[in-house]
RODO-2510 file (C-alpha; in nm, 4 decimals, decimal comma):
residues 459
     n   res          X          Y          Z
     1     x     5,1316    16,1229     1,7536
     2     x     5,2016    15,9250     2,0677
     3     x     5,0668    16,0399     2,4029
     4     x     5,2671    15,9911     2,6875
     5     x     5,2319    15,9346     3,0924
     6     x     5,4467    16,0956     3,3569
     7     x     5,7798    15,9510     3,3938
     8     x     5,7472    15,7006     3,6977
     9     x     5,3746    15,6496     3,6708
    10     x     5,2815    15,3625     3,8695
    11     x     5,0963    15,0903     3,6482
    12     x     4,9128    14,8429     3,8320
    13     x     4,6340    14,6391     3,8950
    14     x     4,4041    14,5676     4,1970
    15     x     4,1824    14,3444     4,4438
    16     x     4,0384    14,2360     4,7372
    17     x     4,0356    13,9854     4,9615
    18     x     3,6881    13,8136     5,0159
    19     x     3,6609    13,8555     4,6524
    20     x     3,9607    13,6753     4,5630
    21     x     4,1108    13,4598     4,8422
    22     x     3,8908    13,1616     4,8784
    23     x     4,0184    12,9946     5,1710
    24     x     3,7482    13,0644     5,3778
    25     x     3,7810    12,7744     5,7169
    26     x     4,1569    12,7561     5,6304
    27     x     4,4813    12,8435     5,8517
    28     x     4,2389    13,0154     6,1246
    29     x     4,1015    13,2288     5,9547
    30     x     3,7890    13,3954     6,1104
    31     x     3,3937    13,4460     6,0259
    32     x     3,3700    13,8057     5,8191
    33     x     3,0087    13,9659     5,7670
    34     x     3,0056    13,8396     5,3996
    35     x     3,0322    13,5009     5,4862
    36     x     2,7426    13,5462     5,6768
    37     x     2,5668    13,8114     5,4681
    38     x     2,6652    13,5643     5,1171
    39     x     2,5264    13,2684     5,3426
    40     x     2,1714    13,4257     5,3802
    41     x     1,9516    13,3367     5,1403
    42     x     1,8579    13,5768     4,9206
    43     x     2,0879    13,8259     4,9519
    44     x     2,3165    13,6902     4,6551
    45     x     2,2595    13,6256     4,3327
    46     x     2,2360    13,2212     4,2449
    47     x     2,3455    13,2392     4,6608
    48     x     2,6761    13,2532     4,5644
    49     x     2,9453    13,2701     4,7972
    50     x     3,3452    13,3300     4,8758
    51     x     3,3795    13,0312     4,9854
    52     x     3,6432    12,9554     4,7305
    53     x     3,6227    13,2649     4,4778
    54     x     3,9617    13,2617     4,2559
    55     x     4,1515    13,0014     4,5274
    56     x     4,4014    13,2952     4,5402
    57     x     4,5063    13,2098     4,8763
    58     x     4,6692    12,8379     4,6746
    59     x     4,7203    13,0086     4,3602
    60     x     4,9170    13,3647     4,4045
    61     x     5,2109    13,2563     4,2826
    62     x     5,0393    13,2373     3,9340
    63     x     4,8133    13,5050     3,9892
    64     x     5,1688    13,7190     4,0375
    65     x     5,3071    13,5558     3,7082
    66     x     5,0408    13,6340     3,4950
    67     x     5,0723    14,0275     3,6971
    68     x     5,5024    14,0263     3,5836
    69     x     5,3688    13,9099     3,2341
    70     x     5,1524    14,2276     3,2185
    71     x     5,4530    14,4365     3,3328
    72     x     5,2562    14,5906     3,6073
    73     x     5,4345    14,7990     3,8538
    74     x     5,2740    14,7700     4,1232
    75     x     4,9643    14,5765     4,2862
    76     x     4,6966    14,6980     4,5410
    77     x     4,5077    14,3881     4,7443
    78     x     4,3621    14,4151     5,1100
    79     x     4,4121    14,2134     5,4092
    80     x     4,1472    14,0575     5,5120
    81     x     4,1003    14,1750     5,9161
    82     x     3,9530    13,7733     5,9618
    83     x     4,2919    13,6325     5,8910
    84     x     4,4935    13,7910     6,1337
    85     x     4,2799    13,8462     6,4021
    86     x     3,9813    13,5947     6,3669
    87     x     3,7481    13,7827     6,6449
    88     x     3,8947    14,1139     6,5659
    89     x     4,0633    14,1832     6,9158
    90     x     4,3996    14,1038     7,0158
    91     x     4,4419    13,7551     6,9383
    92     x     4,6518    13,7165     6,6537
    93     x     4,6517    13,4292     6,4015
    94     x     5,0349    13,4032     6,3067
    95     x     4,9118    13,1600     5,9861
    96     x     4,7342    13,5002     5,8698
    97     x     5,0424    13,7224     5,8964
    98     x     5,2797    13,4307     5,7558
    99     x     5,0340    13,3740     5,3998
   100     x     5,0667    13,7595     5,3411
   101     x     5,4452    13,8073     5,4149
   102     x     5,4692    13,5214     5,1740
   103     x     5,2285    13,7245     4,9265
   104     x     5,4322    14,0528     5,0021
   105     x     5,7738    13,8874     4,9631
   106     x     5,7323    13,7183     4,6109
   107     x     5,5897    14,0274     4,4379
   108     x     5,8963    14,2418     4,6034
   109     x     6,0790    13,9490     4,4085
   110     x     5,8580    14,0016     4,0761
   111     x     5,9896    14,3645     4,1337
   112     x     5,6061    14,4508     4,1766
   113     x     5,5644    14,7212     4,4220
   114     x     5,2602    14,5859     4,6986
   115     x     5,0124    14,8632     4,7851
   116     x     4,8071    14,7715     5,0654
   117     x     4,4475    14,7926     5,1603
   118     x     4,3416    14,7393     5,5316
   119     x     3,9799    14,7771     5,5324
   120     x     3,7813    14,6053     5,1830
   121     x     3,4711    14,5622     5,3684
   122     x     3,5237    14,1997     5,5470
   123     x     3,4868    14,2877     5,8871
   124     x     3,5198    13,9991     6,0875
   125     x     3,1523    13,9035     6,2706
   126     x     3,1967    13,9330     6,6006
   127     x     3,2797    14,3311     6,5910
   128     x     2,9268    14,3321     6,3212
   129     x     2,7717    14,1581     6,6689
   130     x     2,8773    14,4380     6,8556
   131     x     2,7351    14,7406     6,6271
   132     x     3,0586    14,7027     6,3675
   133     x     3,1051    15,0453     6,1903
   134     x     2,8117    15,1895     6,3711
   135     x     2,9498    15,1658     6,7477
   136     x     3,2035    15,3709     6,8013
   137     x     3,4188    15,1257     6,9895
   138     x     3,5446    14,9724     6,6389
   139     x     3,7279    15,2823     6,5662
   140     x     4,0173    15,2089     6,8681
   141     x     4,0034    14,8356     6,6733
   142     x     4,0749    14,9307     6,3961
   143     x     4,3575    15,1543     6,4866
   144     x     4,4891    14,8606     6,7002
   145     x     4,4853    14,6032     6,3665
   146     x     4,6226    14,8802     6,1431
   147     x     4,8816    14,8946     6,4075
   148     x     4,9702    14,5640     6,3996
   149     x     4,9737    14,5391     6,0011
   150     x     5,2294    14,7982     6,0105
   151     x     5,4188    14,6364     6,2823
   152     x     5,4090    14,2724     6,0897
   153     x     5,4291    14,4310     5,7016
   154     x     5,5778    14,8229     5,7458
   155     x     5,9514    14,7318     5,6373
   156     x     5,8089    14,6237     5,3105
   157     x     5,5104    14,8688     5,2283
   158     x     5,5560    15,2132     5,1198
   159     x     5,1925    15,2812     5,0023
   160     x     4,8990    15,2160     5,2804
   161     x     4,5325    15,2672     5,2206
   162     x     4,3241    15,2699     5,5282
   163     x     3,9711    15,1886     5,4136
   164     x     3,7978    15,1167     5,0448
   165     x     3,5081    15,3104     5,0107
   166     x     3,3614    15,4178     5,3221
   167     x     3,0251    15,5371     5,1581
   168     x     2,9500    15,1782     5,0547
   169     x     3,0961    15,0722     5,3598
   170     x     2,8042    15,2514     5,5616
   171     x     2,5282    15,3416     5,2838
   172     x     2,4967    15,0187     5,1245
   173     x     2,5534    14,8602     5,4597
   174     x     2,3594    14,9888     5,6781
   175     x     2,1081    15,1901     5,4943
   176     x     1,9600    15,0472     5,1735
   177     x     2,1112    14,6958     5,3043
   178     x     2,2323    14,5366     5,0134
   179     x     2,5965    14,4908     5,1502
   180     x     2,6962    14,3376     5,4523
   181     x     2,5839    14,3650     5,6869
   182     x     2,2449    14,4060     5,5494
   183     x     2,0663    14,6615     5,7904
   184     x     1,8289    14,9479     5,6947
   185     x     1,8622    15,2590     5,9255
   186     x     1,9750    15,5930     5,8079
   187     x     2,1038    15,6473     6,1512
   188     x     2,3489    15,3991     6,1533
   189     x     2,4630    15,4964     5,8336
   190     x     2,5203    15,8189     5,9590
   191     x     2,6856    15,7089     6,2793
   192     x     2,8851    15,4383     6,0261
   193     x     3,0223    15,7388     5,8175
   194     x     3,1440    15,9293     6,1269
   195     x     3,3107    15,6201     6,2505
   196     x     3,4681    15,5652     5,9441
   197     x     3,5975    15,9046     5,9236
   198     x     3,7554    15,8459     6,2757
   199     x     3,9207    15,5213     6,1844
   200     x     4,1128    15,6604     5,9081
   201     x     4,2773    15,9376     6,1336
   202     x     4,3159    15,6977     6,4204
   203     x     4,4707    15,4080     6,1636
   204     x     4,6742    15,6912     5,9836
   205     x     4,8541    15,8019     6,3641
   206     x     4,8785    15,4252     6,4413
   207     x     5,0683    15,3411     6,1011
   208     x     5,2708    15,6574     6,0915
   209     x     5,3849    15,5916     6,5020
   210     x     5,5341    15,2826     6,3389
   211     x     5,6467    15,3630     6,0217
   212     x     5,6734    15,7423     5,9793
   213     x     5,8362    15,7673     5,6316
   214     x     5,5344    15,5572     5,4981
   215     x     5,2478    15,7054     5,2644
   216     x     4,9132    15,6621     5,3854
   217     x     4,6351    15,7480     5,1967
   218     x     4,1840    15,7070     5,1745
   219     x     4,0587    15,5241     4,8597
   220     x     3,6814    15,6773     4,8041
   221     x     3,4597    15,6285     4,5204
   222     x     3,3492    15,9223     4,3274
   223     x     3,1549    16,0648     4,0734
   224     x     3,0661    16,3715     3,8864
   225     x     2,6567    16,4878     3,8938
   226     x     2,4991    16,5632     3,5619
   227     x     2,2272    16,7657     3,6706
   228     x     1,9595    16,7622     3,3884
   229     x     1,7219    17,0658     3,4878
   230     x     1,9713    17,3157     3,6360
   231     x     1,6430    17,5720     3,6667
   232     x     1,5024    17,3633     3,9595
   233     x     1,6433    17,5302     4,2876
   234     x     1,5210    17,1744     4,4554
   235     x     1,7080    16,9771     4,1977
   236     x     2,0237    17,1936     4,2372
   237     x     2,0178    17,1787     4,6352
   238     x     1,9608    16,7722     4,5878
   239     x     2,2689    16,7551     4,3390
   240     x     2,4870    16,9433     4,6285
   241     x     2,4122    16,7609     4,9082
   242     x     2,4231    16,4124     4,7254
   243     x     2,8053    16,5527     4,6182
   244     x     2,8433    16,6477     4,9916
   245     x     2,7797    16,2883     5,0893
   246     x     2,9336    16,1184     4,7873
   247     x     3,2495    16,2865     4,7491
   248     x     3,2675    16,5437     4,9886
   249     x     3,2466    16,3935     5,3488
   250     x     3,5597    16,2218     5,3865
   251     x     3,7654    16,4665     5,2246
   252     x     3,6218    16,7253     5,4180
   253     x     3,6770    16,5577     5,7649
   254     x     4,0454    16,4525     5,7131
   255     x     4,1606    16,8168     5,5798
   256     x     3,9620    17,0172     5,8063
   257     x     3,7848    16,8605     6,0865
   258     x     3,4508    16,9383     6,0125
   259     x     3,2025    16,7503     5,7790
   260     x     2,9750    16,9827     5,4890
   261     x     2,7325    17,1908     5,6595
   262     x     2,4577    17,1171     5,4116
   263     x     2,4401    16,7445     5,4926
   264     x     2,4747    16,7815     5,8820
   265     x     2,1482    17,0467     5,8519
   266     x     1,9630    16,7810     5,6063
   267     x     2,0412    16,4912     5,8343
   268     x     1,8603    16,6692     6,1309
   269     x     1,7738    16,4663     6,4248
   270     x     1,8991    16,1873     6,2623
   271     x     2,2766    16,2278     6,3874
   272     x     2,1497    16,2946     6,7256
   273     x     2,4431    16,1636     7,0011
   274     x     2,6520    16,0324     6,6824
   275     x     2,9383    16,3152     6,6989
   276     x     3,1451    16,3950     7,0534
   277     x     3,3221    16,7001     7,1898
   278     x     3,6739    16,7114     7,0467
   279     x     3,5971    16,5182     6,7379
   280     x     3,6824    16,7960     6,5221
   281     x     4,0463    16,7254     6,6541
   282     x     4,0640    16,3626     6,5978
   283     x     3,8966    16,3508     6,2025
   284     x     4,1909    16,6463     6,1166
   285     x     4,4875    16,4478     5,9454
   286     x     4,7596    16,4068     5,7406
   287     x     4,6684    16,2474     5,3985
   288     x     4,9555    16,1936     5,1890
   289     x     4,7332    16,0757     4,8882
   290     x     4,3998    15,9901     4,7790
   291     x     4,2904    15,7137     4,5974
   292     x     4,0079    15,7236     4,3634
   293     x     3,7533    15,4403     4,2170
   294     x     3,5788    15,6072     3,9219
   295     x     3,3290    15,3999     3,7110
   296     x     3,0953    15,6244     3,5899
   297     x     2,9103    15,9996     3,6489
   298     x     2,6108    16,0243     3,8140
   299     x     2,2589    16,1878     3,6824
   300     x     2,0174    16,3786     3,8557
   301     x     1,6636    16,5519     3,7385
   302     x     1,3437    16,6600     3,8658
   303     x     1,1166    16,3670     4,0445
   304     x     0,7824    16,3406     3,8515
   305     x     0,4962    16,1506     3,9615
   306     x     0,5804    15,8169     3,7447
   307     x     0,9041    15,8156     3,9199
   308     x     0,7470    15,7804     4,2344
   309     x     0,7486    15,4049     4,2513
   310     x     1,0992    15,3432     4,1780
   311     x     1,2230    15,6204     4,4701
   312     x     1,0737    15,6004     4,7267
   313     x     1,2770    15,3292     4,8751
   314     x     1,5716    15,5863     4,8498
   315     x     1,7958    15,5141     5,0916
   316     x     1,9817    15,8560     5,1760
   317     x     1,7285    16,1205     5,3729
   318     x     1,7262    16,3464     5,0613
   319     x     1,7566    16,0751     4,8117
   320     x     1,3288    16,0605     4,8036
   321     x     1,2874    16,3573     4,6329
   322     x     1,4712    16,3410     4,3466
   323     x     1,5300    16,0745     4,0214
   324     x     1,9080    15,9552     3,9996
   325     x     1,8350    15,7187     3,7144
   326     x     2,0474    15,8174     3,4120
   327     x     1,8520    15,9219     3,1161
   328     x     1,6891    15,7116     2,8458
   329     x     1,8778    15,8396     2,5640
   330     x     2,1919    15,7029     2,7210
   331     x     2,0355    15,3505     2,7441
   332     x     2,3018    15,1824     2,4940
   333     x     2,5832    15,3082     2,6593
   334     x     2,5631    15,1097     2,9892
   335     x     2,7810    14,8032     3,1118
   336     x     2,6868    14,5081     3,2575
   337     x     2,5881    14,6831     3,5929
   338     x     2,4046    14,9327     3,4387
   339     x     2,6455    15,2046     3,4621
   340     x     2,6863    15,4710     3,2156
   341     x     3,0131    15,4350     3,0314
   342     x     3,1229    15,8233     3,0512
   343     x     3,5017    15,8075     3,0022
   344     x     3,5254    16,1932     3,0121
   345     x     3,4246    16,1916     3,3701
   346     x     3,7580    16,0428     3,4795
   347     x     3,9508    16,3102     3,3772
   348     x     3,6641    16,6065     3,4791
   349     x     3,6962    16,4280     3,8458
   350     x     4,0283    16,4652     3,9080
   351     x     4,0961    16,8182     3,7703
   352     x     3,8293    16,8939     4,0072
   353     x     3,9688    16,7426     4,2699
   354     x     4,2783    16,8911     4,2482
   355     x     4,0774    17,2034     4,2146
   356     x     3,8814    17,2001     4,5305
   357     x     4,1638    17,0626     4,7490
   358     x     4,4767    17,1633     4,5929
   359     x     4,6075    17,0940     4,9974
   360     x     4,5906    16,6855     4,8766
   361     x     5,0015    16,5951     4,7387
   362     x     4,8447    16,3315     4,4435
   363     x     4,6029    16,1299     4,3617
   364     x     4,6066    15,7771     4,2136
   365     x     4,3440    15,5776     4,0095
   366     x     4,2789    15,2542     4,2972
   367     x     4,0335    15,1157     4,0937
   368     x     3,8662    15,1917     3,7501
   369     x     3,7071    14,9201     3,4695
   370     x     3,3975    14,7720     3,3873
   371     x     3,1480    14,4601     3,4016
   372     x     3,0753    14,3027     3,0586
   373     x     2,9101    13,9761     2,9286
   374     x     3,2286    13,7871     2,8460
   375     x     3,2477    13,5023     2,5739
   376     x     3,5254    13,2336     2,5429
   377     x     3,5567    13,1532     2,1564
   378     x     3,8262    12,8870     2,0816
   379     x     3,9964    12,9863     2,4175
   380     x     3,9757    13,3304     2,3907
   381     x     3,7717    13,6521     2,5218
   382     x     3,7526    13,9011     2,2645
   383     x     3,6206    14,1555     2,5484
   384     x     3,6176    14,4855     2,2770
   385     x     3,3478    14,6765     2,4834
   386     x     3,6092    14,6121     2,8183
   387     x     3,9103    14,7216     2,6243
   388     x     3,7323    15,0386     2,5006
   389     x     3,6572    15,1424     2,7692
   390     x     3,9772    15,1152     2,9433
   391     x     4,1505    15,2870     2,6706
   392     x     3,9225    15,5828     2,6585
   393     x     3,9134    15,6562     3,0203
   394     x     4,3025    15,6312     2,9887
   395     x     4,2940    15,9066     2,7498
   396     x     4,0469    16,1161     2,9537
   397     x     4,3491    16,0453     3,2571
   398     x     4,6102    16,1432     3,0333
   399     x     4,4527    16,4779     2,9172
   400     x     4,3548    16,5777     3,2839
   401     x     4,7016    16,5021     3,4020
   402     x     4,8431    16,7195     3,1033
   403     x     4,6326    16,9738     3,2260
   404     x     4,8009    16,9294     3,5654
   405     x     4,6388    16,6747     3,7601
   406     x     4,8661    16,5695     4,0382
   407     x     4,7540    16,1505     3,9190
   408     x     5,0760    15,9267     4,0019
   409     x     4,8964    15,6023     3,9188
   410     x     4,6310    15,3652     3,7681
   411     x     4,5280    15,0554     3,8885
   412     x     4,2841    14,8804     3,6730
   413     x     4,0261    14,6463     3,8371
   414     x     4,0270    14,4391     3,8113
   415     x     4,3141    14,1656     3,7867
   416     x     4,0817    13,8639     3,7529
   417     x     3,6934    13,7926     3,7617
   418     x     3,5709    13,7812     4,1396
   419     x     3,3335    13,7575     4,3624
   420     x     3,1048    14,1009     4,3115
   421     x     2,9745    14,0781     4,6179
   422     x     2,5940    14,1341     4,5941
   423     x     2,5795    14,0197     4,2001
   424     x     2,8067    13,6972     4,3046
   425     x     2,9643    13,5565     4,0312
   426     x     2,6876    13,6982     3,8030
   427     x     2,9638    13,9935     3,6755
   428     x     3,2872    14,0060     3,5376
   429     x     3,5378    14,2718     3,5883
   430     x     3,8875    14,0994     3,5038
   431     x     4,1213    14,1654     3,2780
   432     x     4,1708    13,7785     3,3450
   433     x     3,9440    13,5392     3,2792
   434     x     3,8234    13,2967     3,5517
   435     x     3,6696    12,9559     3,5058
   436     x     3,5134    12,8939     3,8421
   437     x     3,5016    12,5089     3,8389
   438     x     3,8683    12,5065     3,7150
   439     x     4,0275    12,7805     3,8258
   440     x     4,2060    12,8155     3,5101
   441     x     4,3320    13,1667     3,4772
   442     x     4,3247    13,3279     3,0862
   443     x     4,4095    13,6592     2,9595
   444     x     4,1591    13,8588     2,7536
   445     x     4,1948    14,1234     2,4757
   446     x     4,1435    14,3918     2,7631
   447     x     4,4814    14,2337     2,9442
   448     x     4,6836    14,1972     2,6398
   449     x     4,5807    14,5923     2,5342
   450     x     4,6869    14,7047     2,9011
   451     x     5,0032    14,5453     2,8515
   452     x     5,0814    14,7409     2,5247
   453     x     5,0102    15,0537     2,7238
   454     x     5,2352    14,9913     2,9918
   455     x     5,4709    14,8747     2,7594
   456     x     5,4405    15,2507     2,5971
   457     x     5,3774    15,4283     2,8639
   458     x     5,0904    15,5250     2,7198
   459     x     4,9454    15,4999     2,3342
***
């Protein structure tokens, strides 16, 4: 029996920029905090950079080929803020804006449909040396470049996507530190999340003032909670407030104004002078769609006093008190990055999306795949753990949307092996194969089965 998508559903694949682009000193382009965070020693494995990363920036022409091959749809990449506007004020680099008209313009011609993300964590260095996400001054600057994106690109783009995951954005950047731009202070985390709350409304009025027939949606990364002793009362109250913070916050904040009660009462003095009069106003917005990175569901149990050692560096306020390891018996399901492969969750998330804010018009997949050891044999990469695990979570998207999932696309990350930020080169997500000395671009089993699917529309 064949299973079948929607009619329409938008196939496609995705990207970013630092991780792709290589191209770092050329055409003006700007200083962003991960070539300074990548530069630091330590902070990368093997100290790897983006220096050069895929050489995307010389080589999209292929990288589009190898995309029509595919029979993709559509294609979701990010600007990188650097490239047009090297200090991140007014001053525009015109060589930025002319490489990604040229990018925009030959997909158009590949009839592949360009989705674009402003905001995939390459903030350029001077706004980092003036508090980046955690002074709220960046939020007018980014609603000023989101402007000007739509000004330069908004005859061309249908599909806008303000910021990538604002959690990692300010929890892994300015709490636990292993993003750029490396700092360790739950406040400005805090005050990081706000901001980036802000700057989606303010970039969603600035886009929509240009182009007001335009969709504009807020990619987040989120996860269901398997909570494994649902008798603690502690345990349950954790698992709420880390879904509050996870998958909540943003949500919340663009469709009502107001961010979950729970997490403003456990973050205490900690948001102290963070949040204005009339903010409540400004977070409220129109969100024509939400985009989704799913990789895998999240675990949550009791802390007991073995654990002790390997929490207590938590970096949320609440995170201390709990264990968020997943459980030993699920040990030989993980990927690469030690993430549980839990293909059900896909489909769980977005029916409960759709159930929680049935207000949001559709959801798409912006990123979902998986990190595995790769092997070339004879030319080939037989990647059979990658493929199965695309396929299944496929099948979990399929059933939810059967079910009536509002999903209107899937974009599988990733097009080729990048840079993965902290774990450098270390990881590989593509469906394409990357030599890093060459550049030479090859297809694996995981590619060739996506192409069947799209083929189908489905299996």
């Amino acid at each position: 029996m064949s299973v079948k998508f929607p009619e329409g559903f938008l196939w496609g694949t995705a990207t970013a920029s630092y991780q792709i682009e290589g191209a770092f000193d050329v055409d003006g382009r700007g200083v962003s905090i991960w070539d300074t965070f990548s530069k630091t020693p330590g902070k990368v494995v093997n100290g790897d950079t983006g220096d050069n990363a895929c050489d995307h920036y010389n080589r999209f022409d292929e990288d589009i080929a190898i995309m029509k091959d595919l029979g993709v749809k559509a294609y979701r990449f990010s600007i990188a803020w650097p490239r047009l506007f090297p200090q991140g004020d007014s001053v525009r680099e015109e060589r930025g804006f002319d490489f990604y008209n040229r990018l925009i313009n030959a997909l158009i011609a590949a009839d592949i449909e360009p989705m674009v993300t402003l905001y995939h964590w390459d903030l350029p260095q001077t706004l980092e040396d003036q508090g980046g996400w955690a002074n709220r001054e960046i939020v007018e600057k980014f609603a000023h470049y989101a402007q000007a994106c739509a000004q330069a690109f908004g005859d061309r783009i249908n599909s806008w996507i303000t910021l990538n995951e604002p959690w990692c954005v300010s929890w892994l950047g300015y709490s636990n530190g292993v993003h750029a731009p490396g700092k360790k202070d739950f406040s400005l985390a805090i005050a990081s999340a706000h901001h980036t709350a802000l700057a989606h409304a303010a970039a969603s009025r600035a886009i929509k003032k240009v182009c007001p027939n335009v969709e504009v949606g807020l990619t987040l990364n989120m996860s269901n909670t398997h909570i494994e002793n649902p008798e603690d009362p502690e345990v349950m109250e954790l698992a709420a407030l880390g879904d509050s913070n996870l998958n909540r916050w943003w949500i919340d904040a663009f469709s009502t104004g107001h961010y979950p009660q729970n997490l403003l009462d456990a973050y205490g003095d900690l948001k102290k002078d963070i949040f204005k009069p009339g903010d409540a106003e400004l977070l409220k917005v129109q969100t024509d769609f939400l985009g989704v990175n799913y990789y895998s569901d999240g675990f949550i149990r009791s802390a007991l006093p073995e654990d002790k050692p390997a929490i207590e560096g938590g970096f949320m306020p609440f995170s201390q008190r709990a264990n968020m390891a997943p459980p030993p018996s699920l040990a030989n399901s993980l990927t690469a990055m030690g993430w549980v492969v839990t293909p059900e969750g896909l489909g769980n998330l977005v029916k409960k999306i759709h159930r929680d804010w049935p207000h949001i018009p559709y959801i798409v997949i912006t990123e979902n795949g998986s990190a595995y050891e790769d092997v070339v044999v004879d030319g080939e990469i037989n990647d059979t753990e990658r493929t199965s695990y695309l396929v299944r979570h496929l099948q979990s998207l399929q059933s939810a949307i059967a079910e009536g999932a509002p999903v209107k696309g899937y974009f599988a990350w990733s097009l080729l092996d990048n840079f993965e930020w902290a774990e450098g080169y270390n990881k590989r997500f593509g469906l394409v194969h990357v030599d890093y000395t060459t550049f030479k671009r090859t297809p694996k089993l995981s590619a060739k089965t996506y192409k069947v699917i799209i083929s189908k529309n489905g299996f």
